[in-house]
N, C-alpha and C positions, 0 to 999 in steps of 0.2 A: 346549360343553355346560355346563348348569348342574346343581347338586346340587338333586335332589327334594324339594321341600316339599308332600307329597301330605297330599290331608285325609281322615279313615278313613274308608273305605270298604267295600263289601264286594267285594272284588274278587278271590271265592273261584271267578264261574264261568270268567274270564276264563283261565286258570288260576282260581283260585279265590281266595278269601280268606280270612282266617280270626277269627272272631272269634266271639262267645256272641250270640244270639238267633235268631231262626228263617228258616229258607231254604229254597228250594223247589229240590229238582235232579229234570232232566228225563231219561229214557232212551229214547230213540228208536231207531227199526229204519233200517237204512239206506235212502236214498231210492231208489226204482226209477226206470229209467232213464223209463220211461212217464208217469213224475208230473213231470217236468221240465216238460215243456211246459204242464200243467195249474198248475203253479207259477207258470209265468210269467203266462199268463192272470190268475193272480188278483191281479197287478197292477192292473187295469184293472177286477177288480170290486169293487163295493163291499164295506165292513166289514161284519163278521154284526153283523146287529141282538141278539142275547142277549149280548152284552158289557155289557150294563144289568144290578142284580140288582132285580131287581122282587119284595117282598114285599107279603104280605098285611097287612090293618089289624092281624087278629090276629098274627099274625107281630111284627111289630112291638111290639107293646104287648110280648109275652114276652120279646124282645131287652134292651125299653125297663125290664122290669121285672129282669132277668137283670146287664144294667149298672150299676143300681143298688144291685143286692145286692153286686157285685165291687168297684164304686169304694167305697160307702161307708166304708170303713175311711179310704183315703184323704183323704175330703171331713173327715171328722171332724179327721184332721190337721192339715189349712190350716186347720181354723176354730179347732183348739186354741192354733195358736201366734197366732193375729191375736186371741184372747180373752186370753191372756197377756202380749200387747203392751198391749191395750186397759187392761186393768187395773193395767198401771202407769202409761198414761199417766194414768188417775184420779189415782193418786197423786201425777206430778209437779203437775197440776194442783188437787188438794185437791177434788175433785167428786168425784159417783157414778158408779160405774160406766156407767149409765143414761143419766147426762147429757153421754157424753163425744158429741162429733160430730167426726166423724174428716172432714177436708176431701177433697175431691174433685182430684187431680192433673191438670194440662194434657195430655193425652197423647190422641192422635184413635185413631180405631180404624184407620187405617194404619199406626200407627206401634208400636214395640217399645221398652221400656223396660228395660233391663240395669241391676244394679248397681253404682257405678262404683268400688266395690271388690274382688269378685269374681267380677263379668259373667255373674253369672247371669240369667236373666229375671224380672222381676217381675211377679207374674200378677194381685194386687192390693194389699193393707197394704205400705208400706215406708217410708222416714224420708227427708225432702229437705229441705234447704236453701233457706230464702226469697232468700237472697242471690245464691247460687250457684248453684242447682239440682240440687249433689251429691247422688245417690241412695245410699242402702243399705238391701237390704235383711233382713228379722227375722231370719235366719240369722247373717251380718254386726252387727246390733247384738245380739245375745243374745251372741256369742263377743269381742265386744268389750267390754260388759260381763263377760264372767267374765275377759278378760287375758289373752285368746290367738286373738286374730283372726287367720283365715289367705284365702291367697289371692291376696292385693293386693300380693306381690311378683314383681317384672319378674326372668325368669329371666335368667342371662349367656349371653352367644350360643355357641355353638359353632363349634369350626374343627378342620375337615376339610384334610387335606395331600394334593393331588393328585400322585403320583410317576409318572405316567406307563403308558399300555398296558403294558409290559414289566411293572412290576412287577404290574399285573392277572392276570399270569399266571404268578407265582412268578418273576418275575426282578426286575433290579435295580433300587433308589429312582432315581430320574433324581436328578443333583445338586441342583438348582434346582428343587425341589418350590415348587408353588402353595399360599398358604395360600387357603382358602376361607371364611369366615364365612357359616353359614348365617342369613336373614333371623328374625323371630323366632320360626315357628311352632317351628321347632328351639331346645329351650332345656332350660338344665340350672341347678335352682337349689340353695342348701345348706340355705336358711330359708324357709319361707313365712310366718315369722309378721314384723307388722311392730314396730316398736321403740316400747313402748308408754311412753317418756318424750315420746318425740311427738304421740301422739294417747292419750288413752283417758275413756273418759265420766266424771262426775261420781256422785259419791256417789249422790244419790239417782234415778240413772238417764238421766237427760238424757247427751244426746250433743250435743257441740259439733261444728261444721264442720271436718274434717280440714286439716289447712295445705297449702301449697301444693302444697310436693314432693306429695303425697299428692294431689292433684287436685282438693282443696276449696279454699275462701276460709280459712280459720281463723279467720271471724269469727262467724258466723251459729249460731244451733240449730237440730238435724235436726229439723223438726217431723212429727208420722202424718201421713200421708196415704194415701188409697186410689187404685185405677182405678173401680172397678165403682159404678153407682149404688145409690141407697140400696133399689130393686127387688129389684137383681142380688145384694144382703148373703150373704155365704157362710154365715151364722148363721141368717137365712131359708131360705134351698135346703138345707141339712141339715135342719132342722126337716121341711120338706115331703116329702123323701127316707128319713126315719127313719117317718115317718108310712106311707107305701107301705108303704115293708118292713117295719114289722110288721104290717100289714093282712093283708097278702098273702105271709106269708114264704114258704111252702112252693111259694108259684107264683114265688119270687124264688129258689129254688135248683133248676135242673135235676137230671135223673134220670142226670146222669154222672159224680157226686158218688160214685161207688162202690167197693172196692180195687180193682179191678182193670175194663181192659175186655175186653169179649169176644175180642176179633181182636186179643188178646196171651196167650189164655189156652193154654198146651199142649191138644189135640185126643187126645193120647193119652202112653204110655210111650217111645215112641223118640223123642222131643226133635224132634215134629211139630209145626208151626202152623201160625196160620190162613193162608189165603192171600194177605190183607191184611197182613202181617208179616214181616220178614227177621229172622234170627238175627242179632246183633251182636254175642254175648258170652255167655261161660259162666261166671257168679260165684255164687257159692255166695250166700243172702238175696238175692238182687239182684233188683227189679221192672223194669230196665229194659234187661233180655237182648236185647228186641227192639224193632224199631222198627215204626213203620204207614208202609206202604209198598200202597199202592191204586195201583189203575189207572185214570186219569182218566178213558177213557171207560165203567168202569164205577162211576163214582161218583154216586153217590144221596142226595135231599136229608136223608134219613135219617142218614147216614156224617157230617152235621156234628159229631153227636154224640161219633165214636168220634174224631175230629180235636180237639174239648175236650177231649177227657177226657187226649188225650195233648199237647196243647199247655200243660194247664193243671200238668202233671209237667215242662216246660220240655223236653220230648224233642225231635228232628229230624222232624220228617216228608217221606217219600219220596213225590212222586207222578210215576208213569212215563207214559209216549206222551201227553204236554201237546199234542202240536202236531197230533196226531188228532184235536184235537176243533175245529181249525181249517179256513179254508179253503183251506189247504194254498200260503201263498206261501212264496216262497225265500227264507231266510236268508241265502243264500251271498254272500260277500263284497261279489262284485259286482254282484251284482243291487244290492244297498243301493246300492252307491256310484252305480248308474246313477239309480235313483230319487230320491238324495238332490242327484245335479246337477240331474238334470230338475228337480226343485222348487225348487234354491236359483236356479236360472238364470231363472225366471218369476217368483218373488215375494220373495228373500233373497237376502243378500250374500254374496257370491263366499267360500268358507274353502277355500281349497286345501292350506291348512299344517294341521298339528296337533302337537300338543307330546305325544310318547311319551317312555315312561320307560325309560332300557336298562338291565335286568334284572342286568349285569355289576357297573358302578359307581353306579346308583342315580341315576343326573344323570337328566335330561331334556333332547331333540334336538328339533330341529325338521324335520318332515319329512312332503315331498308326502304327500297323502292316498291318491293314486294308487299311489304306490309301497311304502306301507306296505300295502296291502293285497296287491302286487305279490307284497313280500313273507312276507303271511300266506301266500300259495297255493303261493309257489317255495321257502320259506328262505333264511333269509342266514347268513352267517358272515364273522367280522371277517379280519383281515390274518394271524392266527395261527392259523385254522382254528379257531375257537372257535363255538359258536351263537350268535347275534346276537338274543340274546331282548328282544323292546319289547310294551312293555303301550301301550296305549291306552284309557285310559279318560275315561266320559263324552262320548261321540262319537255322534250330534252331540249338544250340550248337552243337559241334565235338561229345560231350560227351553224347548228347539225340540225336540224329540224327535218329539212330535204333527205337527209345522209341518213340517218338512223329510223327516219318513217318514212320512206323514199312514198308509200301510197298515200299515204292520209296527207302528205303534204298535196300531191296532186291533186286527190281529192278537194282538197281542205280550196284551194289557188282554182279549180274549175268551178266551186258554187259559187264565185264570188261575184254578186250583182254590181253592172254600170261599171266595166273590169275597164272601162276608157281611164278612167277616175284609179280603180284600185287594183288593178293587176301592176304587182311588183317589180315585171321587168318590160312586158309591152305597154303599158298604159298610157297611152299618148297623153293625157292632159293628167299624169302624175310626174309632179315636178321631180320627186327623185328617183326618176329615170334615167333623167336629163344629164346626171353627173358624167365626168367622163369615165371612161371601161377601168384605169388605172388608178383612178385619185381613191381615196378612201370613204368608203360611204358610210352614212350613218345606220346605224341597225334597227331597219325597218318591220322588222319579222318575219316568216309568221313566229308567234311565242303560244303558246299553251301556258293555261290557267288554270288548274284543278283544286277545288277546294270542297272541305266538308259543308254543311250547312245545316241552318235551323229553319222550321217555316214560321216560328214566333218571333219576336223580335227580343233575343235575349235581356238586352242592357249592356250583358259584359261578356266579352268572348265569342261576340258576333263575327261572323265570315264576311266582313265587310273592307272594302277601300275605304280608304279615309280620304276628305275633300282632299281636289287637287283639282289643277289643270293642266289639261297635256298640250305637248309642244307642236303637236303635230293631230293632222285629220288620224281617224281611225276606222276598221270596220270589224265588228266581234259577231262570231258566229258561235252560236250556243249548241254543242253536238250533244251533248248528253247531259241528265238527268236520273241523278238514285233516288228515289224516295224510298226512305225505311220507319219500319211502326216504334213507337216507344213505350216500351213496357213502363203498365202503370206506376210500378216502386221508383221509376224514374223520372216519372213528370212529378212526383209527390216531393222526390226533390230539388229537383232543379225548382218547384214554386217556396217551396222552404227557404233556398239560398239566395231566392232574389229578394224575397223578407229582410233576407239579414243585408245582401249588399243595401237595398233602400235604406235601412239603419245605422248604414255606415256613412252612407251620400250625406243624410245629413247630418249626422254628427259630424264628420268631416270639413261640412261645406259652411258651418254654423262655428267651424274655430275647437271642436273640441275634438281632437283628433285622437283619443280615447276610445276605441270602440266598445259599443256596448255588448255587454256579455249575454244579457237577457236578451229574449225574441218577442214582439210584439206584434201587433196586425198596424201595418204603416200602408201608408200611400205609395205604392212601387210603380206608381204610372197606366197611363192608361194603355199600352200594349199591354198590360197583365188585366182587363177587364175586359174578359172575354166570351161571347155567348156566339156557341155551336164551333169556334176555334175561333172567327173572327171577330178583331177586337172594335171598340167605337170609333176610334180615329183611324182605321183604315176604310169603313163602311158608313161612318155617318155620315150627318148633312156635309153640302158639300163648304162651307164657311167653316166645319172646323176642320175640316184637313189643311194641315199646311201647304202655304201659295209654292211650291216649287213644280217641277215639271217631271214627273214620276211616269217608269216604266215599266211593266213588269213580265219578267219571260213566261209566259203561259205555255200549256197544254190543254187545248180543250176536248180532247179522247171522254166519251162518254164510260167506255168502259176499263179506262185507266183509273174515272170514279169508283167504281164497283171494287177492283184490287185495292184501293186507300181504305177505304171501308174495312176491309178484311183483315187492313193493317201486315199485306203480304211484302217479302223483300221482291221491288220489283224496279227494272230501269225500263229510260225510253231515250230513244231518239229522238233530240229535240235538233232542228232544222231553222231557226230564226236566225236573222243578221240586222244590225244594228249599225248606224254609221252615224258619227258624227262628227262636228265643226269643235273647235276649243272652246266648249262651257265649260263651268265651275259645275262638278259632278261630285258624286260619291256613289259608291255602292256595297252591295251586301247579298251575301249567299242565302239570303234570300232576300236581301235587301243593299241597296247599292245609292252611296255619294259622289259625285264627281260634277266637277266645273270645266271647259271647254273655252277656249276663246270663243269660235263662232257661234256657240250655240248649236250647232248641227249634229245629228248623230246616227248614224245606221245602228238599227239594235230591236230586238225582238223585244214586242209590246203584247200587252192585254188589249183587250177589249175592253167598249164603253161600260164602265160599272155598273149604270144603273140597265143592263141588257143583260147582263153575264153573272149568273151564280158562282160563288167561290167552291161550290163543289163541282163546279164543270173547270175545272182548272186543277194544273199544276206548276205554282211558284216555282221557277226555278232561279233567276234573279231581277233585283229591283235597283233599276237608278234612277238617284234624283239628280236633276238637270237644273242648273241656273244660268237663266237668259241672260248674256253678256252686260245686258246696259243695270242687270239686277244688282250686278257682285259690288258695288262699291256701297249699298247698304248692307250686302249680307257680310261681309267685312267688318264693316261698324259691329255689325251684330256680334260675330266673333270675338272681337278686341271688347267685347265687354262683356263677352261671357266666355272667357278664355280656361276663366280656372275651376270653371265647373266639370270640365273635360280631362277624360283618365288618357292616358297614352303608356310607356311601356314600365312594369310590373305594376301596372295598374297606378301608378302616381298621381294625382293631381296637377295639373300643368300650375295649379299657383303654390305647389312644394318644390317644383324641378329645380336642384341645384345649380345655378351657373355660374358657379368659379370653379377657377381652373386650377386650388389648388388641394394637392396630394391627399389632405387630410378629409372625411366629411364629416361634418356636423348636422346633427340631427335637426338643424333649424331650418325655419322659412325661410328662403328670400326670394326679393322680389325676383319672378321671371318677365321677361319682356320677348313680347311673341317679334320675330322679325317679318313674315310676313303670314298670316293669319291661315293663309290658303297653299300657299307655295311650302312652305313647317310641313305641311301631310301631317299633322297631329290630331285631328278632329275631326270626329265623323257625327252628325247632326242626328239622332236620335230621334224616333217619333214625337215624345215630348218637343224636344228644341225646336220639331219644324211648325209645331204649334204655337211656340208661344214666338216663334220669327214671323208666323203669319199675325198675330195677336199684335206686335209691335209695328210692323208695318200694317198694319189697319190708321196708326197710329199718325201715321206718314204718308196721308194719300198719295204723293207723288211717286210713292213707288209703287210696282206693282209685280208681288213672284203668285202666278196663278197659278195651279192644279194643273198640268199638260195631260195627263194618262193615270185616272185611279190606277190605286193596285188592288191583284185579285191576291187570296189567300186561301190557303187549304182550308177545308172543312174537318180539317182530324190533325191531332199532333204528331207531326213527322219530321223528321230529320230528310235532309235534302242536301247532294251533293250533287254537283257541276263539273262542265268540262267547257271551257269555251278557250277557241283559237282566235287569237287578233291579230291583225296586219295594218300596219301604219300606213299612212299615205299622205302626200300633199298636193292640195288643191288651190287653181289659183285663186278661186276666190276665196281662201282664207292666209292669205299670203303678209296680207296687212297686220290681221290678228299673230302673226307667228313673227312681221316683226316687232310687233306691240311686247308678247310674252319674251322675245330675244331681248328688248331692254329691261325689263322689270328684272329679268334676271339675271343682268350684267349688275346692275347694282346690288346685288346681294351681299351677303359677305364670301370671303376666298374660299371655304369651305363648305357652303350651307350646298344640302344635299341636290337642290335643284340650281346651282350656279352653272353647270357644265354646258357650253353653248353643243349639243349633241347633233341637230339638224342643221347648222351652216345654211339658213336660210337666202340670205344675199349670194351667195356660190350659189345656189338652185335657180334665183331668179338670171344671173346675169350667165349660166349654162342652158337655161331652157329659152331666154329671151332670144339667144344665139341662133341655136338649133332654129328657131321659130322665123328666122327674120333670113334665115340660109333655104331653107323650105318654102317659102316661097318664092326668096329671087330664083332658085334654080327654075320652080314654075313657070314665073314668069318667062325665063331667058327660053324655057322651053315653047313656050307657048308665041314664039317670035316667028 
């Protein structure tokens, strides 16, 4: 096995994932026995033709005009800082402002231009090198002119010490531990600034060619140059943009601009709402107690509205029974696997392998495709009775998705609620639509998520995302659901082995890294204090659950109770969708972390706790969600409980090696986390999010409240997932993705999340186009 170099994802429904912006989670009724066959059937029929979104001319122009009220703040941005560039190049130059002509760059519309100092994309203005062709760019020269360029340092690798299954499981380091150096998306740096006796611009502005080390010639000068033609000028298109909106400003701001929306408003004095609403939380001042949580098939073209209005507050939205408005094909494991051999075996290459990730030590196996789903449907467990949790994601690829499940992609692309927003190729107000038909797009989805799962909350080897935030909105549809019973000789050990992992945490975490050989009765957390299945801090008062914003994918089938009971192998169609904005998330198979910028998120929810039995429920996944303005405490929190946190072959994050050289030493040294959240090293434990609620009590000014208990099974099961996501951008989190575009231009050259993937300024300054072209044509028509 190797150690995981996964790239953030949202892999909150797989189990889930967890991270800040918007998810769609689905909740479905259990399939009846009589819909089997009709499931299968609609193998064989064709895709519903309303998977298009088809609008009106007027329609459009209000979108077209609604887009340009939201971006322009934005647009004005890119043309402030390419006016500021412009106007010193007059100065290096001694002309007018007027007179400067800024050269046109080599670069075709297939191809993608990054900085080749801190790999950002370049969407137009940036400085290259005639000699060399080194780009950077205005972010890059503007911080290197002030003497503190950051970015362009290559992080040290990290090394991981393999000690062996045993010690996976609270026993002994094998002698002869493996050292591991992970390749470089894992990387830990001290500086990112680089050493400005080496490079740094001239007095009066000019930048020289960085030298070699540095990836330039050291001889040349960075001259302007642009992408866009002299048509395309971002100085033009504002002009013509500024002009619309105030022509027309009031038809440029809809009517959802309001405090509040209706279908969050209390209905009366007992803490009633609307029926489009779940309760999440009781905070004294608090606008965002509840969530919008509709029911897909009654959703109406109207209800865009109440979806702005709460997308544009960065909130989650819940929409239930997604796969109702389908034609009803089977998700289940193997129906996919039949349909995707029948197609790969007539027009694609043979992939029998896939590369999963086992949930214990974080490595990645390789393994039949057959048998891993063999094992979605039976369970596994390793040689020590432990569950054998493995993720699979991206399967079959982003890129064949269409090609090798040509139905369930349709399928998957017609439940998709508020498809204005998140249909992949007609969605009018999804920004990457907008790109042009040739240039290279970023990989949006859809991607499939299958993971095994636990419905306790193991400790170790949980089907979980580790925090993170994604770059981009999202919407995760949850299709399917195994629950399987677990024979008694196995819950006897797996509560055995979390005895011993507890005896290792602390001796570990106490300085004596000696595990103990003897077993005693310890403190293993309060997920192991458990009465009827569920534990206290999932059910109790609500002051001890942790302040985060928790989701959780239910089933509320009465007589899907009855089969759990029975402890039968049984699945369902789960039908929830989840959307959201870019919070700081996590999740997990049956429980889920993730952080989002906006805060927003489509994604299938529970019911209010204190209304819903956990035996009228089936966990399928759980995300916790952190409200944007939260994550600079929950950061703190992080960075100071960093090395209490295991990551891969179970390490310690205060043992992880980070030198870079050949030899390893079995010693400590210092690790330094490079960014707490953007790392994916850490996924917040029930414990953690109790005592993050515990420390912030501490801090009245902040505040992470309770958004959505979770519900939990009433019997110990093994729980496995299927959930489809499809990316999207929205304008109004356009700000938030350029906020996460810079934090992650200054990373280090290697750290796993530096890759600017979405070209966010190319979306605005292609959609602002389209937008500002759609109407004047209206207009000129309307003459």
């Amino acid at each position: 096995m190797r150690p995981a170099n996964e790239e953030s994802e949202d892999g909150e429904g797989e189990g889930r994932k967890v991270s800040r912006g918007t998810r769609s989670g689905l909740r479905a009724k259990k399939e009846k026995p009589e819909n089997v066959a009709k499931r299968r059937i609609g193998l064989k029929r064709d895709p519903d033709e309303k998977a298009n979104v088809k609008l009106s001319e007027d329609e459009e122009i209000q979108y077209s005009k609604y887009i340009i009220k939201v971006l322009l703040p934005f647009l004005e941005k890119i043309n402030t800082e390419q006016v500021m560039e412009r106007e010193l190049e007059a100065k290096i130059q001694g002309v007018s402002f007027s007179d400067i002509k800024v050269k046109k760059a080599a670069c075709g519309p297939n191809e993608r231009m990054y900085c080749d100092n801190c790999q950002t994309s370049i969407a137009d203005y940036h400085r290259s090198c005639p000699l060399c062709s080194y780009d950077l760019c205005l972010s890059c020269c503007r911080e290197l002119r002030d003497g503190h360029l950051q970015g362009g340092e290559t992080g040290k690798p990290i090394q991981y010490m393999d000690y062996g299954l045993e010690y996976l499981h609270g026993g002994k380091r094998r002698k002869d531990p493996k050292c591991v150096t992970l390749n470089p998306i894992e990387v830990n740096c001290g500086d990112n600034v680089f050493s400005l006796s080496d490079w740094k611009s001239n007095e009066n502005g000019i930048i020289p060619c960085p030298p070699k080390d540095k990836g330039g010639c050291g001889q040349g000068v960075l001259e302007l140059k642009c992408l866009l033609t002299k048509q395309q000028e971002v100085s033009k298109l504002l002009v013509e943009a500024k002009q619309i909106f105030d022509k027309q400003k009031d038809e440029c701001v809809p009517k959802r601009f309001e405090k509040s929306c209706s279908c969050s408003k209390l209905l009366g004095q007992d803490n009633i709402i609307s029926p489009n609403s779940c309760k999440a939380a009781s905070r004294e001042d608090s606008y965002d107690d509840s969530l919008y949580c509709p029911t897909a098939v009654d959703i109406k073209h109207e209800d865009l509205k109440h979806f702005q209005w709460h997308w544009s507050k960065g909130e989650p939205v819940i929409v239930s029974n997604v796969l109702e408005t389908t034609l009803g094909l089977s998700w289940e494991p193997m129906v996919m696997w039949r349909a995707f051999r029948q197609i790969k075996n007539l027009e694609h290459d043979t992939l029998l392998d896939v590369t999963a990730l086992n949930c214990l030590d974080w490595c990645e196996e390789d393994v039949n495709v057959h048998n891993f789903f063999k094992g979605y449907s039976e369970g596994r467990f390793d040689s020590q009775g432990w569950p054998k949790i493995l993720k699979l994601k991206d399967w079959p690829p982003s890129t064949l998705f269409e090609q090798h499940l040509p139905r369930h992609g349709a399928e998957f692309i017609s439940c998709l609620p508020f498809k204005e927003y998140t249909h992949p190729r007609s969605g009018y107000l999804n920004l990457a639509v907008k790109l042009p038909e040739k240039s290279l797009k970023p990989d949006m989805g859809p991607k499939t998520y299958i993971a095994y799962g636990f419905n306790e909350e193991l400790g170790r080897g949980d089907s979980v995302t580790k925090l993170h935030c994604d770059m981009s909105d999202a919407v995760n549809v949850l299709t399917h659901v195994q629950a399987l019973g677990v024979p008694a000789d196995k819950l006897a050990s797996i509560h055995k082995l979390k005895k011993k992992h507890a005896v290792q945490d602390q001796k570990e975490l106490s300085g004596d890294v000696q595990t103990a050989s003897e077993e005693k009765d310890v403190d293993i957390g309060l997920s192991d204090i458990v009465d009827d299945g569920v534990s206290y801090h999932e059910l109790g008062n609500e002051e001890k659950n942790p302040e985060v914003f928790e989701a959780n994918v239910v089933n509320n089938d009465n007589g899907c109770k009855k089969n759990k009971r029975k402890k039968n192998y049984e699945s369902e169609e789960m039908s929830a969708s989840t959307m959201d904005p870019h919070d700081v998330r996590q999740n997990h198979t049956n429980t889920n972390d993730h952080i989002q910028p906006g805060g927003g998120k489509k994604e299938t929810g529970s019911s209010n706790m204190s209304s819903v039995s956990p035996d009228d429920a089936v966990s399928g996944a759980l995300w916790d969600i952190f409200r944007q303005q939260d994550v600079p405490k929950l950061e703190e929190y992080l960075r100071r409980h960093f090395k209490e946190f295991r990551h891969i072959y179970c390490n310690l994050l205060s043992e992880v090696i980070k030198n870079g050289n050949s030899s390893c030493l079995l010693s400590v040294i210092k690790y330094e986390v490079v960014h707490p959240i953007h790392d994916q090293t850490i996924y917040l434990t029930a414990e953690h999010k109790i005592r993050l609620k515990e420390e912030y009590e501490s801090h009245p000014q902040s505040d992470l409240p309770p958004l959505v208990q979770p519900l939990f099974l009433s019997s110990q099961l093994e729980l496995s997932c299927i959930k489809v996501a499809l990316d999207f951008v929205s304008p109004e989190n356009v700000g938030l993705c350029f906020q996460l575009t810079e934090e992650f231009r200054v990373l280090p050259k290697n750290h796993r999340a530096k890759e600017d993937k979405l070209e966010v300024k190319k979306m605005v300054l292609h959609t602002m186009r389209k937008a500002v072209e759609d109407v004047n044509k209206s207009s000129q028509k309307a003459k």
